[in-house]
C-alpha positions in Angstrom: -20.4 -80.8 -62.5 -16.9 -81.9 -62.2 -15.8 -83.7 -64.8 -14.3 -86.7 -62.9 -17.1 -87.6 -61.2 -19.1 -87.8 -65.1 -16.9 -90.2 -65.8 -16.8 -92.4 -62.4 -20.5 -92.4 -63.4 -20.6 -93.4 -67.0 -18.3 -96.3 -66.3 -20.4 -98.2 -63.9 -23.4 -98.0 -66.4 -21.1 -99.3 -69.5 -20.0 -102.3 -67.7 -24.1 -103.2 -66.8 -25.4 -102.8 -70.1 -22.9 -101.6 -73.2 -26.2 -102.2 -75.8 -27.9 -99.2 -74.0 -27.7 -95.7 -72.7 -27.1 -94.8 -69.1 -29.6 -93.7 -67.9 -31.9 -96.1 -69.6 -30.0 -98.7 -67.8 -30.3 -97.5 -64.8 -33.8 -96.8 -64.8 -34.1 -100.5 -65.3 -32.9 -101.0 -61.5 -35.8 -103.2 -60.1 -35.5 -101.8 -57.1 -34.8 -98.2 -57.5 -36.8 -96.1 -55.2 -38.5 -93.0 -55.4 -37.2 -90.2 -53.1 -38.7 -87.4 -51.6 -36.6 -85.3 -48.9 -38.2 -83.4 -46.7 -36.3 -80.4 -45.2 -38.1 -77.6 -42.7 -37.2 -74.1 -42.1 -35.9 -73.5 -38.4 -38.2 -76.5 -36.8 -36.3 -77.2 -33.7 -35.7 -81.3 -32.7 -38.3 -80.3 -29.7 -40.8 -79.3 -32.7 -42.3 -82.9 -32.9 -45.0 -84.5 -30.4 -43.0 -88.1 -31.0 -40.1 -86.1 -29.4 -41.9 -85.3 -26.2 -43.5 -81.6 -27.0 -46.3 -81.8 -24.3 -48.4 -78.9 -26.9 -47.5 -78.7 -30.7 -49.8 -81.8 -32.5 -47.7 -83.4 -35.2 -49.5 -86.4 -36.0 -48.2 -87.4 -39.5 -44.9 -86.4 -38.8 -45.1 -88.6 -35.8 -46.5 -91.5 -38.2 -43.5 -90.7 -40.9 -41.3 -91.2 -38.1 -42.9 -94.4 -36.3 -43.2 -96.0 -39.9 -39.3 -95.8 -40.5 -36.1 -96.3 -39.5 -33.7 -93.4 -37.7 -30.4 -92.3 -37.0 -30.8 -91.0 -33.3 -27.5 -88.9 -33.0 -27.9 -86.7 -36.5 -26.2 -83.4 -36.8 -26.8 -80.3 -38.8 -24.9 -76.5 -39.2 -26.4 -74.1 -36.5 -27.7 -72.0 -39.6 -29.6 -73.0 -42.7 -27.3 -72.5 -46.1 -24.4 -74.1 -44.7 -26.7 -77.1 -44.1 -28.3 -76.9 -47.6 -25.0 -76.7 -49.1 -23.7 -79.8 -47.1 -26.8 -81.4 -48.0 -26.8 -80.9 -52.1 -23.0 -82.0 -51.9 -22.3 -84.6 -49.4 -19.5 -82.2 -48.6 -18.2 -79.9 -45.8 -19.8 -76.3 -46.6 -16.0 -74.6 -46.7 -15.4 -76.8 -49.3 -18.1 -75.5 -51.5 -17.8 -71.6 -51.5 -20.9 -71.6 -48.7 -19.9 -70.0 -45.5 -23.1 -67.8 -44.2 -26.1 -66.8 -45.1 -26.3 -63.3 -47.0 -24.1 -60.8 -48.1 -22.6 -63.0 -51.3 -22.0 -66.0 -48.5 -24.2 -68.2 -49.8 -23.7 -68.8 -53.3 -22.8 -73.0 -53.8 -19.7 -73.3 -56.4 -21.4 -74.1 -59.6 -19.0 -76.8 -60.3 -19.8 -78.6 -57.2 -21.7 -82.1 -58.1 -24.9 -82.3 -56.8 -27.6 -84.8 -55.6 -30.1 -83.4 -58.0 -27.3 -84.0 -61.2 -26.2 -87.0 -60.2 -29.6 -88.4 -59.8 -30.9 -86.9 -62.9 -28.2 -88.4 -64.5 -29.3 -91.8 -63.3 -32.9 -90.9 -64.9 -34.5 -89.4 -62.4 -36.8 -87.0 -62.6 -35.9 -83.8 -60.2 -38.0 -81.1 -58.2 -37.2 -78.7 -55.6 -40.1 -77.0 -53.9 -39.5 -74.3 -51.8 -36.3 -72.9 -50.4 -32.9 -73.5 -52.4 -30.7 -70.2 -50.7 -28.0 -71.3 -52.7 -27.6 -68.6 -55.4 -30.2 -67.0 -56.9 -28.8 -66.2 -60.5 -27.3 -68.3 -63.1 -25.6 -70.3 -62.9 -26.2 -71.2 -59.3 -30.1 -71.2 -59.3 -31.9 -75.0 -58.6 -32.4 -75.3 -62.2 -28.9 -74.6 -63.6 -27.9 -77.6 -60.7 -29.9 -80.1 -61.8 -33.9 -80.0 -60.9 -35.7 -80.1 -63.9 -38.7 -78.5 -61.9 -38.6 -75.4 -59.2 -40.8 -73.6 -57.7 -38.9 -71.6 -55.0 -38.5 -68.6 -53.4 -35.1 -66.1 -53.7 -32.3 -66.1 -51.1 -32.6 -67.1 -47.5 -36.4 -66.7 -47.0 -39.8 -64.6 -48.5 -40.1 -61.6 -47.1 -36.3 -60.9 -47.1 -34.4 -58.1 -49.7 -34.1 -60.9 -52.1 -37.4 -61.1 -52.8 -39.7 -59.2 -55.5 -40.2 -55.9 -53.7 -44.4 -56.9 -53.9 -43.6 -59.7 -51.3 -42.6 -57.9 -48.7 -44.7 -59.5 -45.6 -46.4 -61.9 -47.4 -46.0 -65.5 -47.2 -49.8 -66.1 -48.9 -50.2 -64.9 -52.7 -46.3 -64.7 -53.0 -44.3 -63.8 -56.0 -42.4 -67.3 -56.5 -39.5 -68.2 -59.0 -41.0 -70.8 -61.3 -38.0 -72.5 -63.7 -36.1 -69.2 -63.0 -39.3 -66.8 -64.1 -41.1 -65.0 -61.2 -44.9 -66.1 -61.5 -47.7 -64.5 -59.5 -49.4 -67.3 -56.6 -52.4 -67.8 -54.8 -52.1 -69.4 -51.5 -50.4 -69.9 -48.4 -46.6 -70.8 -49.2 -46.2 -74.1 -47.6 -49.7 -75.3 -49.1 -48.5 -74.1 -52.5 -44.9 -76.2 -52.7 -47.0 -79.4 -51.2 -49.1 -78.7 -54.2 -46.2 -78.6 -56.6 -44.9 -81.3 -55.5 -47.6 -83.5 -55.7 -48.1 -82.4 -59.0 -44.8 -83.2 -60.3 -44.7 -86.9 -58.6 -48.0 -87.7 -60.4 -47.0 -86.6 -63.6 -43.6 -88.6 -62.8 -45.2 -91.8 -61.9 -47.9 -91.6 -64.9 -44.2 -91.2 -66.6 -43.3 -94.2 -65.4 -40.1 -92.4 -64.0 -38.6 -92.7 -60.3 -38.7 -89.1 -59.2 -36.1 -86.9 -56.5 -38.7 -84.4 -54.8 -36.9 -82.6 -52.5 -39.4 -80.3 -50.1 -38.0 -77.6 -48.7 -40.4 -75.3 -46.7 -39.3 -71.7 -45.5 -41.6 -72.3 -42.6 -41.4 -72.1 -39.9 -38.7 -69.2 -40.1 -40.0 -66.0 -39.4 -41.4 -63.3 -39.9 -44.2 -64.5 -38.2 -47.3 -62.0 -38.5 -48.8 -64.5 -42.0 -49.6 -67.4 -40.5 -52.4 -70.1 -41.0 -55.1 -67.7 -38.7 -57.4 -71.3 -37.7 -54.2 -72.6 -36.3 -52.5 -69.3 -34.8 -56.1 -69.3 -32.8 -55.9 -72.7 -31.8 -51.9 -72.4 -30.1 -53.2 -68.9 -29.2 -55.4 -69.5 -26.8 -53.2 -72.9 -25.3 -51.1 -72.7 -22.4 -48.1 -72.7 -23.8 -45.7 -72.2 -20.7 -44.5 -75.8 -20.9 -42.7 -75.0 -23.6 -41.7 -71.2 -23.3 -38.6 -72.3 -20.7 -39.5 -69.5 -18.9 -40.0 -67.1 -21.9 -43.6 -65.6 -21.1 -43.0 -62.9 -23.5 -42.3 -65.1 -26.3 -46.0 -67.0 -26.2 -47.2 -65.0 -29.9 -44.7 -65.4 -31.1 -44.5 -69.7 -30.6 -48.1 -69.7 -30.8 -47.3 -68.7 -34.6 -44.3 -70.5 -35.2 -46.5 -73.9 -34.0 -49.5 -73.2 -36.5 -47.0 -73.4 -39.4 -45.0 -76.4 -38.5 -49.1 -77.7 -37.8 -49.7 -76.3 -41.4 -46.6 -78.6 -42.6 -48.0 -81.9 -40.5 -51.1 -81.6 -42.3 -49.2 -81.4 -45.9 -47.0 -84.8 -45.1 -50.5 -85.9 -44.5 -51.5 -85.1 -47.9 -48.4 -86.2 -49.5 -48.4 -89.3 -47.8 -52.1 -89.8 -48.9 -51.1 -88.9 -52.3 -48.0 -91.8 -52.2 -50.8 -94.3 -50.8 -53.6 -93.1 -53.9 -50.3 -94.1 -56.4 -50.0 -97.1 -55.0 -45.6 -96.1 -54.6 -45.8 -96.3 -51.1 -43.6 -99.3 -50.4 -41.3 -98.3 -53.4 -40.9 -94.6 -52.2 -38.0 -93.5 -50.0 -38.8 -90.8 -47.7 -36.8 -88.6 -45.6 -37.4 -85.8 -42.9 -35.2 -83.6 -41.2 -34.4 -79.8 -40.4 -32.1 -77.6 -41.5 -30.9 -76.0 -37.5 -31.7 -75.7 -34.2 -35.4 -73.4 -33.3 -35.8 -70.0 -33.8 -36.2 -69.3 -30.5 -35.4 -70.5 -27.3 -38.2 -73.1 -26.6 -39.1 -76.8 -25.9 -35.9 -79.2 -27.0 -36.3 -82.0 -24.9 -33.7 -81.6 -22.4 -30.6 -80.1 -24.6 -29.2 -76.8 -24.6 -29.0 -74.3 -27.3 -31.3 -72.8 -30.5 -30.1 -71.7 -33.6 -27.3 -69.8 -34.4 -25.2 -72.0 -31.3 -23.4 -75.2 -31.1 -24.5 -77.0 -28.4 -27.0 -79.6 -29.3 -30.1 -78.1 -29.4 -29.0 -75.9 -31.8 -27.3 -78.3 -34.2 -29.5 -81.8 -33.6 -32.0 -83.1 -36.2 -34.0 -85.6 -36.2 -33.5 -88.0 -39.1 -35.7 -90.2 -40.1 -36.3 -92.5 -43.1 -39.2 -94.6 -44.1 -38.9 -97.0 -47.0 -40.7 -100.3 -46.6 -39.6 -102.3 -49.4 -36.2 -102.4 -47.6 -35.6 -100.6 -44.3 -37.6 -102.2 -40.7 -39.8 -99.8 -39.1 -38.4 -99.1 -35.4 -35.0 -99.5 -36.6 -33.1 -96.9 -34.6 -29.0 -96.4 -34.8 -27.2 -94.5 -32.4 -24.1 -94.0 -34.5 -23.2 -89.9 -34.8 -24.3 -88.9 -38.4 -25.3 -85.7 -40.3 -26.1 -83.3 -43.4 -22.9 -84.6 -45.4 -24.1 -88.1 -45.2 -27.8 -87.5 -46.8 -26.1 -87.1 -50.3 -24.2 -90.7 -50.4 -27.0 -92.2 -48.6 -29.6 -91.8 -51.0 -27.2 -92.2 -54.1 -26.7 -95.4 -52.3 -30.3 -95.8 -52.0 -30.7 -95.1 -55.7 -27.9 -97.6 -56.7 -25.8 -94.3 -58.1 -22.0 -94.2 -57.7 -20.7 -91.5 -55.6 -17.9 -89.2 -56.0 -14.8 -90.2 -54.7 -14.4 -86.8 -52.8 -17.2 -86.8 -50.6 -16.9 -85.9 -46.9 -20.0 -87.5 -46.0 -21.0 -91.8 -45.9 -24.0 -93.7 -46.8 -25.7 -94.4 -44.1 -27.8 -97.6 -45.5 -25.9 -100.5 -43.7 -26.5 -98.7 -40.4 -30.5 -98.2 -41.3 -30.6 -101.9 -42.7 -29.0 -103.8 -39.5 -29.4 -107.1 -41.2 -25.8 -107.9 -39.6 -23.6 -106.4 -37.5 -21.4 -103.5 -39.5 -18.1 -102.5 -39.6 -18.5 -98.3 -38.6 -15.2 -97.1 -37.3 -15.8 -94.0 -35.0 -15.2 -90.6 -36.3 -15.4 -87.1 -36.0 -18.1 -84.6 -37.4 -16.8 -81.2 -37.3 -19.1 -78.2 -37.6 -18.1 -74.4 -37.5 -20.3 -71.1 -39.3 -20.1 -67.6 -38.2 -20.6 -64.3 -40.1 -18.6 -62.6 -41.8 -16.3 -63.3 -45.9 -14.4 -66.4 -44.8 -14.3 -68.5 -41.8 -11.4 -67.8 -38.8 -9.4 -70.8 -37.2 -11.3 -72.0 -33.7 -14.6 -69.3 -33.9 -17.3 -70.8 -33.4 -16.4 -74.4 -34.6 -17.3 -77.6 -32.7 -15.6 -81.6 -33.0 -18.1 -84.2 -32.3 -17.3 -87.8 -31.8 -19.4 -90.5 -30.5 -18.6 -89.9 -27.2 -16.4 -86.7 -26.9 -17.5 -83.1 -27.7 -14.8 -80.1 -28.7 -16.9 -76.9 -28.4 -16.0 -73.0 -28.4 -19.0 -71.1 -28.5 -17.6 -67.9 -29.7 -20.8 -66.5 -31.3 -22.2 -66.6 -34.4 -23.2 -63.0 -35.1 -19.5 -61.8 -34.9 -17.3 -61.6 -37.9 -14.3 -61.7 -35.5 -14.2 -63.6 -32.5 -14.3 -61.9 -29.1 -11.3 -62.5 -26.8 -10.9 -64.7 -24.0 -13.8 -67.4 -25.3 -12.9 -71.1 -23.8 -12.8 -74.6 -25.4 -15.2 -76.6 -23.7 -15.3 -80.9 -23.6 -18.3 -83.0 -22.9 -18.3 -86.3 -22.5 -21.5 -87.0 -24.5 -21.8 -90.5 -23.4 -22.1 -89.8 -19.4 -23.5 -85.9 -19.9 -25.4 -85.6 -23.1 -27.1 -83.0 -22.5 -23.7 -80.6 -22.0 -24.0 -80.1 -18.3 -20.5 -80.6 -17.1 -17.5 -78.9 -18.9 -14.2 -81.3 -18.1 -11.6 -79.5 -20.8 -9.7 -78.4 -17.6 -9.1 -81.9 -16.4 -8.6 -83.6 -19.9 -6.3 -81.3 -21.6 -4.8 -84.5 -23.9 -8.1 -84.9 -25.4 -8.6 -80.7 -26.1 -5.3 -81.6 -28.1 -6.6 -84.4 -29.2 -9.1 -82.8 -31.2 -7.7 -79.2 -31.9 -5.5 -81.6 -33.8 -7.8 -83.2 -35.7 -9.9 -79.5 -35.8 -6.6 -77.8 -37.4 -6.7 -81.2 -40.0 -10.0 -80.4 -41.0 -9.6 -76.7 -41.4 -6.7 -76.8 -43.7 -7.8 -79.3 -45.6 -11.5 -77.3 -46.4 -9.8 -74.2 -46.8 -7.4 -75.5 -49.4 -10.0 -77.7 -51.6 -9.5 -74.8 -54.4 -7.0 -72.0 -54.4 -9.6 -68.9 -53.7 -11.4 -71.0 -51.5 -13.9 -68.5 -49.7 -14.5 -65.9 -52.8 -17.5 -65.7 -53.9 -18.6 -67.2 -57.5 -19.5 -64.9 -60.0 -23.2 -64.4 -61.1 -23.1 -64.8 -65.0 -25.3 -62.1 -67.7 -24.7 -62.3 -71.5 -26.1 -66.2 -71.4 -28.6 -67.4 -73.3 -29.7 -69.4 -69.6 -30.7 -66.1 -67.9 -31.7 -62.8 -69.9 -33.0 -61.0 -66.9 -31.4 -60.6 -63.6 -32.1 -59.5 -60.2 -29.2 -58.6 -58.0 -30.2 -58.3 -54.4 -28.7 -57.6 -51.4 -28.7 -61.7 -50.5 -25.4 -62.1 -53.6 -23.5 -58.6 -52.9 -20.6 -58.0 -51.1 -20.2 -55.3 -48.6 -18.2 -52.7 -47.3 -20.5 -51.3 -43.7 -21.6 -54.5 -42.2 -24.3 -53.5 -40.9 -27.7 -55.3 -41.4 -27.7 -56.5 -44.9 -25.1 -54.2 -45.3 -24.4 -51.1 -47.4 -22.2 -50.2 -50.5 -22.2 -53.7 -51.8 -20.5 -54.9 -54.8 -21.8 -57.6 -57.1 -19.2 -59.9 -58.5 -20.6 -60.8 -62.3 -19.1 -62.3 -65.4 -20.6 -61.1 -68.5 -20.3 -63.5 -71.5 -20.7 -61.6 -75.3 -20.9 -57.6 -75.7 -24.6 -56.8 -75.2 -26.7 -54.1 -74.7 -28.7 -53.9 -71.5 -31.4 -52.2 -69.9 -31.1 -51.4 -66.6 -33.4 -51.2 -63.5 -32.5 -49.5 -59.9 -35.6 -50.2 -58.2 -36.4 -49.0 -54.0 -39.8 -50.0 -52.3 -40.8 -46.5 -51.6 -39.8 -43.6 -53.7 -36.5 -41.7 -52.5 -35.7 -38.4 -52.9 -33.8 -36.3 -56.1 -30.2 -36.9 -56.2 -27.4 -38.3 -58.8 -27.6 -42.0 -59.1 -23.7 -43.5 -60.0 -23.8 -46.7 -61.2 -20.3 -48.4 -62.3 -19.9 -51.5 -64.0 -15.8 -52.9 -64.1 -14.2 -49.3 -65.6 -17.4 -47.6 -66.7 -19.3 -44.9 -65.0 -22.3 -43.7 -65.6 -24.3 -40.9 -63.5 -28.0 -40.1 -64.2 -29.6 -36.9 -62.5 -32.6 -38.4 -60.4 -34.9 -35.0 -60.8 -38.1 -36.2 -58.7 -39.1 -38.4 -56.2 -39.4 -42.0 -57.9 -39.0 -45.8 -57.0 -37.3 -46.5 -60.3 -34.6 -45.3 -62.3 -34.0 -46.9 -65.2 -30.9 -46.6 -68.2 -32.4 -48.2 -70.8 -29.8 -48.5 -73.0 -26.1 -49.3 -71.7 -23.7 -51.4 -74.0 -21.6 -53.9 -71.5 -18.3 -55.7 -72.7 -17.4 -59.2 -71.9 -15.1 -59.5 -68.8 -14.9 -60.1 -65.2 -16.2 -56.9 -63.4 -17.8 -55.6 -60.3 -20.9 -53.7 -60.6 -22.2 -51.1 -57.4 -24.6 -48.1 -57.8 -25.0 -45.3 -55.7 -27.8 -42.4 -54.7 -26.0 -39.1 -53.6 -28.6 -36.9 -52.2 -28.3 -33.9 -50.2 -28.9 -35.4 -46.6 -28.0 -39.1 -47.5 -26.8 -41.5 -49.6 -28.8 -44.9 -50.8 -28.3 -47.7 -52.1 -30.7 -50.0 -54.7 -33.0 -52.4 -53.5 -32.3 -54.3 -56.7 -30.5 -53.7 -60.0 -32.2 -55.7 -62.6 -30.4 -56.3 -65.8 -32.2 -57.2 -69.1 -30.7 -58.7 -72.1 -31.6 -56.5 -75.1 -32.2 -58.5 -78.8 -29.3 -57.0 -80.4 -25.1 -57.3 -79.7 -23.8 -54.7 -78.9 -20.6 -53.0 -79.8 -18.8 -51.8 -77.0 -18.6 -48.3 -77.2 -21.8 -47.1 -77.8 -22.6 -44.3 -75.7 -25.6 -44.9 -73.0 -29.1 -43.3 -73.2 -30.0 -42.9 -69.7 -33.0 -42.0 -68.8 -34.4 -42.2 -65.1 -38.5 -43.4 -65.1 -40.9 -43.7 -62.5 
């Protein structure tokens, strides 16, 4: 947490109350709410029957939505960390380290302030449940940024390299991260973070504490083939060509993406059962939104674009908050908004004072529409593409209330082709991007290439190696064991998740550790090279295995990168994951290792 902001915090609750603590004083609020955010995995805006979808069933979503007030013109990244990190921050991605989603991209600055500290500061109690894909050792996990409770699952989603190599193609019994120790599950994922969460909001309320549950499913993001089976039957056997725009081929597919977001309707109907049993129903804030655009090109009302792509079906949300002590159900505002503005909104909501660096507003005088506000038009600007730090004009789009700056260079490329064109849209007369006019208003392309070029510079420059990754930290006393995947390492062969990575650490204290390469199937004889910062050290893999393992290697404090290598004859591989295990004693640097390679 930056320290500025600790203090712009500590001052407000001194002046309310100098006889008591902060946080005591703030939980005194009267009308503090409880908050629960709920955040989807790849749900498109066209994934909700109150948005027109002539198949999926989303009754209690639709109910969550009817019962509250909405912003109708929300915005989010075309991809999910950038959004995450937006969302945690109230701040432009590029500002906080974030700018893709693998390969060391998505690791969130450690020292970036976040809606889970500031609100545990306040005297909240905090829980995450489900996806964080914002660093998956310390000190970037959810629990080193504020939630005193997780229950999540590693990097982008289950089922992905990050995970424990047992998961692979399972979204029911996973392996999940529990307070930063892996803990073996029964159940279907989604059920089992609806589960958590309703756990931890009773045992709040019986605390007679406001609680921050933020709900963060990986579904409905693929893969696909572990899905709810009662519900897969159901879509299965509906005509689903309504919704396909024209992609027959695609019907299994959406028939499985539409059981899990069915699968998530019927756990807001739970939760919201569970906020009617506690009797917090009028004092609980509630949020729902998505992360991007859908996973495929399906159903979004009338809008162009999916994930991954800047027009609006790929970056519109819906957003929609229900909180009846204070905000009219029906209440709809057609002001442009998005991920940056959740943060200030709900520290807003919780009577918290912000940091004065925030990119994003509070959007509560808007929601409450007792009298007309005061909103002077801006410009949301929104840009992500692959690759170790973002390039000036690819794949970036300026939205204003009624004019639209797009160049849809592609997200998948790391460099952006040639000859791509800026497009303009005049959202007000064409919102559903039908009609490009950039060629016959050039002032306004200048207009906001301008303000574009503004924003870039400014992001890029909020700290002097802006778009370097942070470094995972060992020797702590926080985390003794560590996974590194292929989600946190930097490569040097693009391809895929990438090969001959390079993890950027920071070890604290001279320890010994032991050390763990691990595959998912065995791989054949060879000499495994494993380098930490200046020291090398080989070990002859004799047999077939899935493990090799040094069990004793003594590791000096510094900054270092660590990679790891298996020559063999016809091929060279690298580790799924290099775990690294704090031994008891300190180690004096020197000590010669004892490897020894195990199956």
């Amino acid at each position: 947490m930056r320290a500025s902001i600790a203090t712009a915090l500590i001052g407000p609750f001194i002046l309310a109350c100098c006889a008591q603590s902060a946080i005591a004083d703030t939980r005194a609020e009267a009308d503090q709410p409880n908050i629960i955010l709920l955040m989807t995995d790849d749900q498109g805006y066209g994934d909700l029957g109150i948005h027109g979808n002539p198949v999926l069933q989303t009754p209690h979503m639709d109910r969550l939505a009817q019962g509250g007030a909405a912003m109708t013109t929300f915005f989010v990244g075309p991809v999910c960390a950038p959004t995450r990190a937006g969302l945690m921050t109230g701040r432009y991605h590029y500002r906080t380290r974030v700018v893709d989603t693998f390969k060391g991209r998505a690791m969130m600055e450690p020292d970036e302030d976040t809606l889970a500290e500031l609100l545990r500061h306040a005297g909240y109690s905090t829980g995450i449940f489900g996806k964080w894909h914002l660093g998956d050792s310390y000190p970037m996990r959810p629990n080193d940024q504020g939630f005193d409770e997780s229950l999540v699952h590693r990097g982008g989603g289950l089922a992905q390299p990050s995970d424990p190599i047992d998961n692979r193609d399972r979204y029911t019994n996973p392996v999940l991260i529990h307070n930063g120790h892996e803990i073996q599950t029964r159940g279907y994922c989604t059920d089992l973070y609806f589960q958590a969460a309703d756990r931890f909001i009773t045992r709040a309320v019986h605390q007679n504490r406001p609680f921050f549950a933020y709900i963060a499913t990986n579904a409905p993001h693929g893969p696909f083939h572990d899905v709810p089976a009662e519900l897969y039957e159901k879509y299965r056997a509906m005509d689903l060509a309504p919704v396909l725009l024209g992609q027959a081929e695609s019907h299994d597919q959406v028939a499985r993406i539409y059981a899990m977001i069915e699968n998530i309707d019927r756990n807001i109907g739970r939760l919201l059962a569970t906020l009617h049993e506690l009797d917090i129903e009028r004092d609980t804030l509630v949020v729902m939104m998505f992360d991007n655009g859908p996973n495929t090109r399906r159903f979004v009302g009338r809008m162009r674009g999916m994930k991954s792509e800047l027009f609006e079906g790929g970056i519109r949300s819906p957003f929609y908050i229900r909180w009846p002590a204070r905000l009219k159900p029906g209440t709809h505002n057609d002001r442009i908004a998005g991920y940056i503005d959740v943060m200030p909104t709900l520290l807003a909501a919780a009577g918290v004072q912000p940091p004065d660096d925030l990119d994003g507003r509070s959007l509560l005088p808007l929601l409450e529409a007792r009298q007309p506000v005061e909103w002077s038009d801006r410009a949301l600007f929104l840009q992500v593409h692959r690759g170790n730090a973002p390039i000036r004009y690819h794949h970036f789009a300026v939205r204003e209330q009624r004019w639209k700056l797009v160049r849809p260079s592609g997200f998948g490329r790391s460099e952006p082709p040639e000859n791509v064109s800026f497009q303009l849209f005049d959202m007000t007369h064409d919102p559903f991007e039908r009609h490009d006019l950039a060629a016959t208003h050039p002032d306004i392309v200048q207009r906001l290439k301008t303000a574009y070029d503004h924003w870039f510079d400014d992001v890029s420059a909020t700290r002097p190696d802006n778009y370097a990754p942070p470094r995972i930290i060992l020797g702590s006393d926080h985390e003794t064991r560590t996974v590194l995947t292929r989600q946190d390492w930097r490569v040097t062969h693009e391809e895929g998740w990438g090969r001959f990575g390079r993890w950027h650490l920071e070890f604290h204290g001279a320890f010994d550790y032991r050390i763990e390469f691990a595959w998912p199937e065995p791989v054949a004889p060879g000499t495994l090279e494993f380098t930490v910062g200046n020291q090398t050290t080989t070990v002859e893999v004799k047999e077939p295995t899935d493990a090799v393992v040094i069990e004793r290697l003594a590791i000096a404090p510094g900054t270092v990168e660590l990679s790891a290598i298996l020559e063999q004859p016809e091929d060279t591989k690298d580790p799924y994951h290099v775990i690294l295990t704090r031994l008891n004693r300190v180690a004096a640097p020197g000590i010669p290792p004892e490897p020894t390679a195990s199956e």
